[in-house]
C-alpha positions in Angstrom: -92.1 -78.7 -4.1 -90.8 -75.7 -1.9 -87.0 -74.9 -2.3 -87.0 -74.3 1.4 -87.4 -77.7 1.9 -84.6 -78.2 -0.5 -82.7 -76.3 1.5 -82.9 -78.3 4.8 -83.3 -81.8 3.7 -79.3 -80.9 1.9 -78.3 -79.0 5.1 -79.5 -82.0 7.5 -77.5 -84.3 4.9 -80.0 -86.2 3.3 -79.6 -87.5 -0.5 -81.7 -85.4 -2.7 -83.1 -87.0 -5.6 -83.3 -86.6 -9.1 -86.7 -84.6 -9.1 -85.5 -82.7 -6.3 -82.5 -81.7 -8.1 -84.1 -80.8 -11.1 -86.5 -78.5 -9.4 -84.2 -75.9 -8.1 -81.5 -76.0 -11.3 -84.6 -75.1 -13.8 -85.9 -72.5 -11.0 -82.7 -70.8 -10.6 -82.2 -71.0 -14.1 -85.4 -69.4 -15.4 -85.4 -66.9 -11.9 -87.9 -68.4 -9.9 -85.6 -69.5 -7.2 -84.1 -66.3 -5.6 -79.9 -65.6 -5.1 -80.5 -65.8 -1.8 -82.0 -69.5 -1.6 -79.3 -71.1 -3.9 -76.8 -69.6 -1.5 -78.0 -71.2 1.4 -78.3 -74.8 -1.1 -74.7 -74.0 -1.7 -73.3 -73.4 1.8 -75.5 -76.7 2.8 -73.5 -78.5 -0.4 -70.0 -77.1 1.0 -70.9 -78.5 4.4 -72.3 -81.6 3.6 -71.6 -82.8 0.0 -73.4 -84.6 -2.3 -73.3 -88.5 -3.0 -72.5 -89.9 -6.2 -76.1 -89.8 -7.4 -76.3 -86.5 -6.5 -73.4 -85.1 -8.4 -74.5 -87.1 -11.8 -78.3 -85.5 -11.1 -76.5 -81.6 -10.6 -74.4 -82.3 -13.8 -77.2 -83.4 -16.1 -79.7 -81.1 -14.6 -77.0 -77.9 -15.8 -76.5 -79.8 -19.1 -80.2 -79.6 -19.7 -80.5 -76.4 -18.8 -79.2 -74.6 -22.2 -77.6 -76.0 -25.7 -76.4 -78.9 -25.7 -74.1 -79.8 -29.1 -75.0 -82.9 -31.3 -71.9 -84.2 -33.0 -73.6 -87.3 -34.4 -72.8 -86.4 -37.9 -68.7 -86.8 -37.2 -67.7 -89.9 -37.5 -65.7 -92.0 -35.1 -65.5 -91.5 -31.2 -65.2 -88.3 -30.2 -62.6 -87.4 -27.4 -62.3 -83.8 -25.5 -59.6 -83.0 -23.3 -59.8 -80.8 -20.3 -57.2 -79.1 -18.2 -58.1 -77.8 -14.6 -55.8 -75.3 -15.7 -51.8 -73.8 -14.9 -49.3 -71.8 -15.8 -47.9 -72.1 -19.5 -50.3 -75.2 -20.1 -49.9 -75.3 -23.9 -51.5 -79.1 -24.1 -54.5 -78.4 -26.4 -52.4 -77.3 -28.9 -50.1 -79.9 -29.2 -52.9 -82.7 -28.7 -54.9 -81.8 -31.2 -53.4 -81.8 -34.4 -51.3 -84.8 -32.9 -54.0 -87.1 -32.2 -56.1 -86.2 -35.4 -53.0 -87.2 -36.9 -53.8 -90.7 -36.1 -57.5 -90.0 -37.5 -59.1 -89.5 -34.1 -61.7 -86.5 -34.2 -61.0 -83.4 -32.6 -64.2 -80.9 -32.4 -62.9 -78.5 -29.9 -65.1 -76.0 -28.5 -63.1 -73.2 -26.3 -63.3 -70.5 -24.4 -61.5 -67.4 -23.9 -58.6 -66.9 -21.0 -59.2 -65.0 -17.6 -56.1 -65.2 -16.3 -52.1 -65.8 -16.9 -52.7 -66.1 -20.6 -55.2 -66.2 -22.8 -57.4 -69.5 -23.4 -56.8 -71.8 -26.5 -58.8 -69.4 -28.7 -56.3 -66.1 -27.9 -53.6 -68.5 -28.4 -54.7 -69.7 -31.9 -55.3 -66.0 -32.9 -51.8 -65.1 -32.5 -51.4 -67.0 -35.7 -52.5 -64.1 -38.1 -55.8 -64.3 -39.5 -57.0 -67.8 -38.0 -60.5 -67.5 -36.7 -63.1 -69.2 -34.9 -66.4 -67.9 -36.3 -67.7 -70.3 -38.0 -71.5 -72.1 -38.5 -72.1 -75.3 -36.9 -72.3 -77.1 -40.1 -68.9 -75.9 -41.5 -67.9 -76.9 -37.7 -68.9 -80.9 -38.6 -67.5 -80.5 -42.3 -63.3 -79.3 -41.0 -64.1 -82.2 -38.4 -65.0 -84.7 -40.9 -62.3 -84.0 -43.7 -59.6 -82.9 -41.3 -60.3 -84.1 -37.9 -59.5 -81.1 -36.0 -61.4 -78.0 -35.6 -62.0 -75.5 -33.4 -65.2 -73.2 -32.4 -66.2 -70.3 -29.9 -68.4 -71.4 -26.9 -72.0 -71.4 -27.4 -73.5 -68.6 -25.4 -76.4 -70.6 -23.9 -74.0 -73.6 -23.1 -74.3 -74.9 -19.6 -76.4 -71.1 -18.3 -77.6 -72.6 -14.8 -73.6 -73.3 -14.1 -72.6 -69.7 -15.4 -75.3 -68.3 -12.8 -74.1 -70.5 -9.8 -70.4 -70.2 -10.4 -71.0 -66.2 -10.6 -72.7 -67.0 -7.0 -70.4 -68.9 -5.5 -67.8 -66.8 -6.0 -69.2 -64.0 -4.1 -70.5 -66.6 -1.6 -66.9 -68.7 0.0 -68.5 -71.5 -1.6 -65.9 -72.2 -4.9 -63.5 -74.8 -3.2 -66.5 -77.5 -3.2 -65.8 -80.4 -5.0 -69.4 -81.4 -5.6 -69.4 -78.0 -6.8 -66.3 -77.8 -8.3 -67.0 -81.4 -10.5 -70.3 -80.4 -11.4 -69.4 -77.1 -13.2 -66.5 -78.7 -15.4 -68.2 -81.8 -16.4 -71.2 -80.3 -17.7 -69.4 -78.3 -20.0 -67.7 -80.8 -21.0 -70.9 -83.3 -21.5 -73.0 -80.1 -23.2 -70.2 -79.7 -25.5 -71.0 -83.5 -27.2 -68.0 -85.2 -26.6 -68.2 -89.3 -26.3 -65.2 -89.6 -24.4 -63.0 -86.9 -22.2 -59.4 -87.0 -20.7 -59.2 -84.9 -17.9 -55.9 -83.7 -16.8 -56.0 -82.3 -13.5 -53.0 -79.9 -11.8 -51.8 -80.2 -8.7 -49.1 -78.0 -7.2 -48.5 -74.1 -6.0 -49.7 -72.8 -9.7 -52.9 -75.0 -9.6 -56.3 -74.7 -8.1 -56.0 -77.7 -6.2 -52.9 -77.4 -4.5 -52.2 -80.8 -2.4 -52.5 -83.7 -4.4 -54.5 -85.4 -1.7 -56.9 -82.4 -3.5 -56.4 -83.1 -6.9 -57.2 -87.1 -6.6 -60.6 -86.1 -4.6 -61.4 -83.8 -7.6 -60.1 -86.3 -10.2 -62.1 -89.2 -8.8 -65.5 -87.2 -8.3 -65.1 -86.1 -12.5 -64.2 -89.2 -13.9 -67.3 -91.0 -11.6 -69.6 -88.4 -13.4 -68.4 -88.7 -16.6 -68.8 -92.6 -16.5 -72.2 -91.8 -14.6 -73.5 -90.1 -17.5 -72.4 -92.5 -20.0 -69.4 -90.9 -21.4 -66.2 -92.8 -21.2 -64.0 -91.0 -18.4 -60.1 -91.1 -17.4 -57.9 -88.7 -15.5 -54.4 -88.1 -15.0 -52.9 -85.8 -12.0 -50.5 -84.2 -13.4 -47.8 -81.5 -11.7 -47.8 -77.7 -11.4 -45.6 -76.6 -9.1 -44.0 -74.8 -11.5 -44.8 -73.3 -14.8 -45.0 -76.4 -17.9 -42.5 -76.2 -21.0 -40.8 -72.9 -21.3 -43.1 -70.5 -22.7 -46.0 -68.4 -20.9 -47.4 -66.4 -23.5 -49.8 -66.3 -26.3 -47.8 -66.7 -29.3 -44.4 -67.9 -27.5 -46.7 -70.9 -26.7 -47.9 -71.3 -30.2 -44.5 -71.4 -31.1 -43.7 -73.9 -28.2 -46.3 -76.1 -29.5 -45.0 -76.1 -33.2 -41.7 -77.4 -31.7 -43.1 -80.1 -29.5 -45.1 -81.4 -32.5 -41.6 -81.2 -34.3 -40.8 -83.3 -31.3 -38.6 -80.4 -30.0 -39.9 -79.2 -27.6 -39.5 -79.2 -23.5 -39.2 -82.4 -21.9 -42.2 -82.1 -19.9 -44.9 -80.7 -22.4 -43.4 -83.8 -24.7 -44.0 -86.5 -22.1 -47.2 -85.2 -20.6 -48.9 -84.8 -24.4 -47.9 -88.2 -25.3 -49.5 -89.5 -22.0 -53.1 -87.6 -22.3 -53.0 -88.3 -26.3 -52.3 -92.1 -25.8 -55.4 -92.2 -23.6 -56.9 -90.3 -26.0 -56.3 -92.6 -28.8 -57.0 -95.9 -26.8 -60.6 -94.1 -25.5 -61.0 -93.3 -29.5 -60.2 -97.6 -30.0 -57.4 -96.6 -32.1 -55.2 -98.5 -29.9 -55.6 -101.8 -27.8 -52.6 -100.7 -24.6 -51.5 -97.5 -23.8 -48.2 -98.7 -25.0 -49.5 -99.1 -28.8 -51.0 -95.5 -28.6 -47.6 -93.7 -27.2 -45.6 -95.4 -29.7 -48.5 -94.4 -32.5 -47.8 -90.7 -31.3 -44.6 -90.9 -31.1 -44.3 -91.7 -35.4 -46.6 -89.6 -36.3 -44.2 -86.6 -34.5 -41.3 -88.1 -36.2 -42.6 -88.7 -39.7 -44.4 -85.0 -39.8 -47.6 -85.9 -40.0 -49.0 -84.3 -36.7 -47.7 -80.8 -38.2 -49.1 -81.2 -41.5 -52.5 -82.3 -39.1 -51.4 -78.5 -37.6 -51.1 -76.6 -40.8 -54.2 -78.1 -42.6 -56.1 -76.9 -39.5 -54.7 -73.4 -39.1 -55.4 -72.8 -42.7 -59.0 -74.5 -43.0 -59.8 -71.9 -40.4 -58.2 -68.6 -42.3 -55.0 -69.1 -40.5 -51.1 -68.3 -42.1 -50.5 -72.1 -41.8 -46.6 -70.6 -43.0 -46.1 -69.8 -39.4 -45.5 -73.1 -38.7 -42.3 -73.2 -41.0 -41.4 -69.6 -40.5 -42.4 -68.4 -36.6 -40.9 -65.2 -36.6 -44.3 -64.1 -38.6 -46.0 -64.4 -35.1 -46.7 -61.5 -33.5 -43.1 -60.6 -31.8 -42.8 -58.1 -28.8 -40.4 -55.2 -29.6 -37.8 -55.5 -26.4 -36.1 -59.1 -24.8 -34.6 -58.4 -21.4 -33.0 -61.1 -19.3 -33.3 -61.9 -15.8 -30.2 -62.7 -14.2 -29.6 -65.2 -11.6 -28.3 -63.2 -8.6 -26.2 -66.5 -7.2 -25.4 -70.0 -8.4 -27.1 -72.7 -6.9 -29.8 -74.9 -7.8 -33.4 -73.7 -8.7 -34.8 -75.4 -6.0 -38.2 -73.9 -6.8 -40.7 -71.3 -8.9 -43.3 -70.8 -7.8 -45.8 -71.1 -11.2 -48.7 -68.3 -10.2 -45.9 -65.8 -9.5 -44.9 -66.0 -12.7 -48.1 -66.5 -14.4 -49.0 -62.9 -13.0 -45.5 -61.4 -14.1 -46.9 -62.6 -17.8 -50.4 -60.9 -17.2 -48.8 -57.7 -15.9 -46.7 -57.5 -19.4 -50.4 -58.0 -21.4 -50.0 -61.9 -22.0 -53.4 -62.4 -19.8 -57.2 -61.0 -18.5 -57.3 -59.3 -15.3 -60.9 -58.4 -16.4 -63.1 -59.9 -19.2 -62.4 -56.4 -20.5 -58.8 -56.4 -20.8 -56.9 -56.3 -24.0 -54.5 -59.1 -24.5 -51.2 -58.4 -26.3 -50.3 -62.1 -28.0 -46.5 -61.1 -28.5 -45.8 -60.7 -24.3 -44.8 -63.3 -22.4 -41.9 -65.1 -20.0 -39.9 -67.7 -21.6 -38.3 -69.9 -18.8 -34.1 -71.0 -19.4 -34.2 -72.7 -16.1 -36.3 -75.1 -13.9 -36.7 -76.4 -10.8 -33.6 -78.9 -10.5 -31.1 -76.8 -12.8 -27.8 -75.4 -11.8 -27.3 -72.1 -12.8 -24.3 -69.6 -12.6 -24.5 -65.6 -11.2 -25.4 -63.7 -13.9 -27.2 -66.7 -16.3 -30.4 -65.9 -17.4 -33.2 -67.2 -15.3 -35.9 -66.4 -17.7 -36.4 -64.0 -20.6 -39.2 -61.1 -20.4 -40.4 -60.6 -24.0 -42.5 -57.1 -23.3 -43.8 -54.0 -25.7 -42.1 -51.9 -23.2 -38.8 -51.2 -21.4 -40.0 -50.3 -18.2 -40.1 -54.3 -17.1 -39.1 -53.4 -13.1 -41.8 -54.5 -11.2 -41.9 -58.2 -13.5 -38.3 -58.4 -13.1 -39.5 -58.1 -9.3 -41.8 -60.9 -9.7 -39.6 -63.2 -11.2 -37.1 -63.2 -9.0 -39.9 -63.7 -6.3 -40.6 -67.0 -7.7 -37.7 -68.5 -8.3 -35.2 -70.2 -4.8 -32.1 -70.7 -5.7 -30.1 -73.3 -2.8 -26.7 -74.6 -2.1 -27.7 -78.2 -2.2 -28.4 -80.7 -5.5 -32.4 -80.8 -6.1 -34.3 -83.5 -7.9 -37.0 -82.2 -10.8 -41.0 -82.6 -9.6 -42.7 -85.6 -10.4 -44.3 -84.8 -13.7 -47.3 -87.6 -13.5 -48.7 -88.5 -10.3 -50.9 -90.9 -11.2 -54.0 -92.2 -13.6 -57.2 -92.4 -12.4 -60.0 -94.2 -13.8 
């Protein structure tokens, strides 16, 4: 088999098959198959896509191509959530503990944040002394007795997708949703899960910014996850502007602890009971949607789901005491306020604006290298929809140091303020499955 041939059987759209597909992930993997070649496959991909087939042989050839992890020795079904990823999406930590609340297992493996904020991990770590680095097999054990736990990525997990994601991004060829679908879901399928949830953005702070977009990506996951035998669902879900309140590493933590106190922001609230109550019917916990939400919704209320919260923080060397006493989380030294400069109604923000305001105080990665500081952040005191009065605060800038100009600058970038009434965002476009 000659990877040129590869090559112009994709580019003269013509279903490649299984062998075929196999043949050039292992040879890129293992460096057989030069940059230059798997460029051209991926510009012929862009152009032409791939059929269904296809996209189930790409995802299970980059699954084979490094670790996969075996969680056979957890009991139960095991359901992984994945967000395409936003501004202020503080999901993972409110679905975790509240769905192992209800006994369904969560073995999380995460990554580390390039971006806005950090990723779940630099969010955890803001509670002080909680850590990730532990052995597979104390991994299963926190899963078992607790039903939450987290761990670091595996190095060799998915490698053939690290290579060709580093490729396409210096090669136009990102925005494919072959592409695109492929990469997520076989991390996703590597990392063991029996079931995902897959809650994909829509809107300016998004990746996929139209939702005609979002369903096309949606619908290509959830086929390959069902493809590959793992129960699949997907909700589209809105980012137009930033979710809850807080951007920030441990304003978020803290954000979480609320909405598990079930007091938090009315959107994080409504959009973790509707990916948890899929996660519990997926687990079989739950015969309707219905049953699952109201299952949720008492184990909020009765304290359960932060009790699931502390037990986890502290099996994993974390001061569970946070949870009761938040001001021990790492708190930035000055809070400034950004003033509305007329009334109105927020009319929009624009969420990627303000992610970047939250990465220039420290709150994100603009490099791998980059040092994040957890106590940064933006916490929002108006959304789209609001009135607000000259002079209200907008937002609040929680930053290590005075000079906050250029953020204040970025703010007010993002927010429109108009005349006219305006109705909030649709919150939850629709399911797909």
């Amino acid at each position: 088999m000659r990877m040129v041939d590869v090559i112009e059987k994709k580019r003269n759209g013509h279903e490649l098959t299984q062998q075929e597909i196999q043949f050039l992930i292992k040879g890129y993997t293992n460096g057989d198959i030069p940059d230059y070649q798997m460029s051209a496959f991926a510009m012929a991909v862009y152009f032409q896509g791939m059929t269904q087939a296809e996209r189930v042989y790409l995802t299970e050839a980059m699954v084979q191509s490094g670790d996969q992890i075996d969680l056979s020795q957890i009991d139960g079904v095991k359901v992984d959530k994945h967000s395409t990823g936003g501004v202020g999406d503080t999901t993972t930590l409110v679905l975790a503990p509240l769905v192992a609340a209800l006994g369904v297992p969560v073995a999380k493996m995460s990554g580390r944040g390039l971006g806005h904020t950090g990723g779940t991990i630099d969010k955890l770590e803001a509670v002080p002394g909680f850590h990730v680095e532990i052995t597979n097999e104390e991994f299963i054990k926190l899963v078992n007795t607790n039903k939450i736990a987290v761990i670091g990525q595996s190095a060799n997990l998915t490698p053939a997708d690290k290579k060709l994601y580093a490729l396409r991004d210096v090669t136009a060829t990102v925005d494919s949703i072959p592409l695109i679908a492929s990469s997520i879901m076989s991390k996703k399928i590597a990392a063991g899960a029996d079931a995902i949830v897959l809650d994909v953005k829509t809107g300016s702070g998004a990746f996929m910014k139209s939702l005609e977009e979002a369903e096309e990506l949606a619908k290509a996951m959830v086929d390959i996850g069902n493809g590959v035998g793992r129960k699949t669902k997907a909700i589209i879900s809105d980012m137009s502007q930033p979710l809850g309140f807080a951007i920030g590493n441990a304003l978020e933590v803290k954000e979480a602890i609320d909405t598990l106190q079930g007091k938090g922001p009315q959107d994080l609230h409504e959009l973790s009971l509707a990916l948890g109550s899929h996660m519990v019917m997926l687990a079989g916990k739950a015969q309707s949607l219905e049953e699952a939400r109201a299952m949720l919704e008492e184990v909020m209320q009765n304290g359960k789901a932060l009790d699931a919260f502390k037990t986890f923080l502290s099996s994993q060397g974390g001061d569970a005491s946070v949870v009761d006493e938040p001001s021990k989380l790492p708190t930035a030294r000055f809070l400034i306020e950004v003033p509305a400069k007329q009334a109105g109604y927020i009319s929009a923000i624009t969420a990627e604006e303000v992610g970047i305001a939250a990465m220039m105080l420290g709150a994100g990665r603009a490099t791998k290298e980059s040092q994040i500081d957890l106590a940064v952040g933006i916490v929002l005191h108006k959304k789209v929809g609001d009135a607000v009065q000259a002079g209200e605060a907008l937002v609040t800038i929680h930053s290590n140091t005075e000079n906050v100009a250029e953020v204040m600058e970025k703010v007010y970038g993002a927010y429109k303020i108009v005349n006219e009434k305006v109705t909030a965002p649709t919150l939850i476009y629709k399911e797909i499955q």
